[in-house]
N, C-alpha and C positions, 0 to 999 in steps of 0.2 A: 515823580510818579504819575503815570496817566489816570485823567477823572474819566468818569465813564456816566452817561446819561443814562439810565436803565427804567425796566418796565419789570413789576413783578409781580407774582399772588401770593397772598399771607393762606394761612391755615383754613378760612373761611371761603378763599377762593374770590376774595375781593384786588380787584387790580391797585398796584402802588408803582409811583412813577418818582423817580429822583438822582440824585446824582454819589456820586462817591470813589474815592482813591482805592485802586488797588494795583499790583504790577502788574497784573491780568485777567482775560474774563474767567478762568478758573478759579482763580484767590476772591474776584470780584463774587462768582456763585459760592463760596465757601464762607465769606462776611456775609452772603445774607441769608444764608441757610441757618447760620448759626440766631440768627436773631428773627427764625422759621420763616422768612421768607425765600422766596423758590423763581428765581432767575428767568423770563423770556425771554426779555431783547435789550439788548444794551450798544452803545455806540459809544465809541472815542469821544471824548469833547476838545476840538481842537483849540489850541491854547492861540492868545491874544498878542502873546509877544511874537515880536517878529528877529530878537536881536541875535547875532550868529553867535554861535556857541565859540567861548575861547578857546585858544590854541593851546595845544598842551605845554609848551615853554610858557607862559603865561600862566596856568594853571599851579604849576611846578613853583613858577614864585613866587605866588599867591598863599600856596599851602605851607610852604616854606617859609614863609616869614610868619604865618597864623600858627605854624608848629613852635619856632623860633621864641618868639616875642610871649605867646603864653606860656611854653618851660622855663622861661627867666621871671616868671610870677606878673605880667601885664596884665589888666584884665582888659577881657574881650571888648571894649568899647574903646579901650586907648588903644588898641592893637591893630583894629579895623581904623581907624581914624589915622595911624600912620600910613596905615599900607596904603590907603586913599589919596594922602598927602603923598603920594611919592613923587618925587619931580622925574619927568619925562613920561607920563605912566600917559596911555590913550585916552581921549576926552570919552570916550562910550564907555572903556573901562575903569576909570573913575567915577564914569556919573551911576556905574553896577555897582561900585565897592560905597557912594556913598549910598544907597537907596538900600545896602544891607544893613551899613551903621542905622539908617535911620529905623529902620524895620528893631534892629537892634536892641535902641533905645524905650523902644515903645515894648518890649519886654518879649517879644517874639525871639522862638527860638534860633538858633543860627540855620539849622537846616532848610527847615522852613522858610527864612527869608532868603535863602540861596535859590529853592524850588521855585518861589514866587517871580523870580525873573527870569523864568520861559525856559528859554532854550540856551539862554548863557550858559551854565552849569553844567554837567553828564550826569545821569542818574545815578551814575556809579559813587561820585564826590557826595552828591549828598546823601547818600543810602548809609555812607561812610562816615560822614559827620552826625544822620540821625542815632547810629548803633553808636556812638561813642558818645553824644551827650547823655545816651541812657549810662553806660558807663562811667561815664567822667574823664575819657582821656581823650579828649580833643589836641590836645597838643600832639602826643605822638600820634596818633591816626594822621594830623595835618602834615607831618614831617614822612609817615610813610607812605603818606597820596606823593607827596613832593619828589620822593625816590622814583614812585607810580609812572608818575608822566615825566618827570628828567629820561624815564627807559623809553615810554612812548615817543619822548621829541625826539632823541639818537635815533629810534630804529623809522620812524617818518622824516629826518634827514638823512639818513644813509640810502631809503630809498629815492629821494630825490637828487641826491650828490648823486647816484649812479648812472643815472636818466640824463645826467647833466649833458655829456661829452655825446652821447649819443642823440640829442637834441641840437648842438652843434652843427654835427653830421650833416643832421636832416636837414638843418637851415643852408649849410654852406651848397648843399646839392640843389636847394630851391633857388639859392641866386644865380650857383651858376647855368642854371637851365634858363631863369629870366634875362640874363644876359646874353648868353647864348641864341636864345628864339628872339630875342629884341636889338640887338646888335648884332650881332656876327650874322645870322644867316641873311638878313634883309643885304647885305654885302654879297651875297652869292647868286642875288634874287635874278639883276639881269644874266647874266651868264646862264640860266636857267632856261628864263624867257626865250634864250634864241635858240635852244633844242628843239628837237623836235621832237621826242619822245622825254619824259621825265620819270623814271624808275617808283613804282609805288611808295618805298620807304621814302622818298625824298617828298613826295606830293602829301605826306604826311605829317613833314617836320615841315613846309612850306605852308601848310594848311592851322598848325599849331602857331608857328611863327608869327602869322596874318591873326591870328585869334588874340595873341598876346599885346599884339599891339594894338590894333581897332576893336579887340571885344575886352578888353581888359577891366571895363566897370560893370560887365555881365558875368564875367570868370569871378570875378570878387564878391558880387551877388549872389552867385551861385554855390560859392564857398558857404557863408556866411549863415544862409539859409540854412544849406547841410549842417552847418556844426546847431544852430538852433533848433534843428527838427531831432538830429539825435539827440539832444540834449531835453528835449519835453520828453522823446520816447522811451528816455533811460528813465523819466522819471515816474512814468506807468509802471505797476505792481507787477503784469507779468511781463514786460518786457525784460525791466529791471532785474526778475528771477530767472530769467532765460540767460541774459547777459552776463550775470555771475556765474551760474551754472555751468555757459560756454566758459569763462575764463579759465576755470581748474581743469580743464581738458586739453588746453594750448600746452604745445610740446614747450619744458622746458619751464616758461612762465607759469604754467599749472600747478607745479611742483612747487617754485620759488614762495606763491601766494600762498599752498599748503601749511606753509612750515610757517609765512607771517602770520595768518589768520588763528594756528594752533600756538602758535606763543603769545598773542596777545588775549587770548579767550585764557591760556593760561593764566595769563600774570594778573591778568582782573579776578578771575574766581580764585587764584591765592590768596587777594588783598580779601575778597570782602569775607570769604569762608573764616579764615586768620581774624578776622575783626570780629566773628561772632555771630555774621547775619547769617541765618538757617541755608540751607542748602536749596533749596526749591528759589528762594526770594533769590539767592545767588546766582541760577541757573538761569532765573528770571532776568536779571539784569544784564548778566556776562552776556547773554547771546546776543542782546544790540549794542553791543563793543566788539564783535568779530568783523561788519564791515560788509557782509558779501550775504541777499536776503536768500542766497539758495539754502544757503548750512543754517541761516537764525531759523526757518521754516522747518526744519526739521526738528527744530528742540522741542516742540509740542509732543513727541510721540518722547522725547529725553525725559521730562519733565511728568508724565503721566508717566514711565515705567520709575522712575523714582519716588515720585508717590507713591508707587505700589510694594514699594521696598526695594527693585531691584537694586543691586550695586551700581554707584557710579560708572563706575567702569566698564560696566556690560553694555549701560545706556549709551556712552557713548560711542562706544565702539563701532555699530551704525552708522554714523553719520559722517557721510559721504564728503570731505572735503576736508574735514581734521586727520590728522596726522594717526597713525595706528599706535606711536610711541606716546603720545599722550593718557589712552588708555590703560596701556602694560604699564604705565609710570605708576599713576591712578589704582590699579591693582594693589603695587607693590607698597603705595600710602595706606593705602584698605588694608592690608592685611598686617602692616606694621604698627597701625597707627597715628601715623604721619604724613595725613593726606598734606596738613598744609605748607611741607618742608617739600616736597615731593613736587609738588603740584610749583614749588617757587623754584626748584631746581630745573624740571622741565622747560619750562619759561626760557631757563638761561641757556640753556640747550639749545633750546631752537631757536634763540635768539642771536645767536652762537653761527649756528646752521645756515642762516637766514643769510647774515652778512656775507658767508662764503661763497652761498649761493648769487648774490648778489654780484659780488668779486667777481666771478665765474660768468656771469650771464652779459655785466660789461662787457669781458673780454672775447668773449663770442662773437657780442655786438658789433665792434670794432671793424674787426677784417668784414663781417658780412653788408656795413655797408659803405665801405669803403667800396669792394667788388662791384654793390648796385650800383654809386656812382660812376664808377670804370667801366661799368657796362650801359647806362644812359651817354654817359660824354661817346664812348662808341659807336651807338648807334646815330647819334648825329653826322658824327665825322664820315661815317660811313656812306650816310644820306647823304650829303655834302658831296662827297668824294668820288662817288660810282659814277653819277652823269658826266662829269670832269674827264675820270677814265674814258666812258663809252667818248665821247667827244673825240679824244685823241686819237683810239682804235680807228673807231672811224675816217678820220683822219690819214693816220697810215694805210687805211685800206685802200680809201679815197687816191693817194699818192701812187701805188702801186699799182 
């Protein structure tokens, strides 16, 4: 959960400054309203740890064996202390699993020692283990995070299984164009030289050709920089909102990210709604599990009409980048009942949907860049080829 540094005035109008846990500055101004102080300025306190958050495969058998091992009666300290010992298990992810034993021991609760190591953990996992130590069933919670993210690793390997062949693609068209501009034309090079006119497309692939070979540690520089510049500038607020923003408008891929971003905003607000934690704290959580800061951006106006009582579903029906059946599903929970059966069935729909669409957009891929390459190896042959012609032409004209 994020801590937040803040500045406030009590009842008397005397200023107080300090710090404290909330999911946001809303809920942050509502803990200190309730204890009459009255919110000015508050800032993020950014956290100490640096270590990368684990991988949902990871997660999954992490939670799975903590569900596992405490339904067969372990208690929590021999439990952590196997999963620790697990042979083959990463030496960073080992030295997390022993610094929660030890937190463990010293009588801290589990959640809490999960939160305390940064950014390992998803706020979602421990939002998940704190509403179930209130309860007492940390074991099935740990075995239905494990279902959680075994769905998250499928549908984050199936988007990279389908990238696969089409990454291929791109590589085989890159060598053969390095070959191509580095071997094959520098063979064409004198036959050039003794024209006397050289056709523009040729002075172009003559001029690439000469780049690939003598500029070829400035071409790599020049990459390298690129992919580093985009990479700080995705990492600015509005860039980064601009750049999701544009994604859900690309023909085709728009749609595909649609349907991933509403099934996975689903199957989190199933898990933690299902487990008990209120609907705002959920709303709170779910939206930085959707992935893309254009649609979390909007939950602020979600999250204030739900406060106000509107239905979930009216709330979200606005917002520009989830799916419209999400909503209608969301109704049909609302008026049954049965958000949290609803809300898990949608999930599977669009997860459903997702894969197909994925199937579908491979096979798109395929022929389209198979063509791009048939039309770069072309225009070289081409370039290649037309001075070769005129030479001959000439030639017979020359004869005649």
């Amino acid at each position: 959960m994020p801590r937040y540094k803040y500045t406030a005035k009590d009842l008397d109008g005397k200023t107080i400054r300090g710090e404290a846990e909330a999911p946001g500055e809303d809920e942050l101004y509502e803990q200190l309203r309730e204890g009459n102080k009255y919110l000015v300025s508050c800032d993020e306190v950014t956290r100490e740890h640096n270590e990368r958050r684990l991988k949902a495969d990871v997660l999954a058998d992490f939670c799975r064996q903590l569900g596992t091992l405490l339904n067969a009666g372990v208690t929590l300290v021999r439990t952590l202390n196997i999963i620790a010992q697990e042979e083959g298990l990463n030496p960073k992810t080992k030295k997390v699993y022993n610094e929660i034993l030890r937190q463990i021991r010293q009588g801290i609760p589990l959640s809490e020692a999960m939160e305390a190591q940064g950014n390992v953990f998803p706020d979602l996992l421990v939002h998940m283990m704190r509403s179930a130590e209130e309860s007492g069933s940390i074991d099935q919670t740990a075995l239905r995070m494990a279902d959680h993210y075994d769905k998250e690793h499928r549908m984050n390997g199936k988007v990279k299984n389908a990238m696969i062949y089409p990454a291929i693609l791109l590589f085989l068209l890159l060598v053969v164009m390095v070959f191509v501009m580095v071997y094959i034309i520098p063979q064409f090079k004198p036959i050039f030289d003794m024209l006397d006119e050289v056709p523009f497309i040729t002075r172009i692939v003559l001029a690439c050709s000469d780049a690939f070979i003598n500029r070829w540690a400035v071409i790599l520089a020049v990459i390298v920089i690129l992919v580093f510049a985009v990479h700080l500038l995705l990492r600015l607020p509005k860039v980064r909102y601009g750049w999701d923003a544009l994604k859900l408008k690309l023909p085709k891929v728009g749609k595909l990210l649609r349907v991933i971003y509403t099934a996975r905003f689903a199957r989190t607000l199933s898990s933690l709604y299902g487990s008990g934690i209120p609907m705002l704290l959920s709303l709170q959580i779910g939206r930085r599990t959707v992935g893309n800061k254009y649609i979390e951006a909007q939950f602020d106006a979600v999250i204030d009409q739900v406060r106000r009582g509107e239905p979930l579903s009216k709330a979200l029906r606005d917002v520009d980048g989830l799916e419209l059946k999400l909503s209608s599903t969301i109704l049909v929970g609302e008026e049954t009942g049965s958000l949290e059966n609803m809300l898990n069935s949608i999930a599977e729909s669009l997860e459903f949907d997702s894969d197909q669409a994925l199937s579908k957009m491979v096979t798109m891929m395929e022929p389209v860049l198979i063509i791009i390459m048939g039309l770069v190896i072309g225009f070289v042959m081409i370039a290649v080829l037309m001075p070769i012609f005129q030479s001959y032409n000439a030639i017979e004209t020359y004869g005649a």
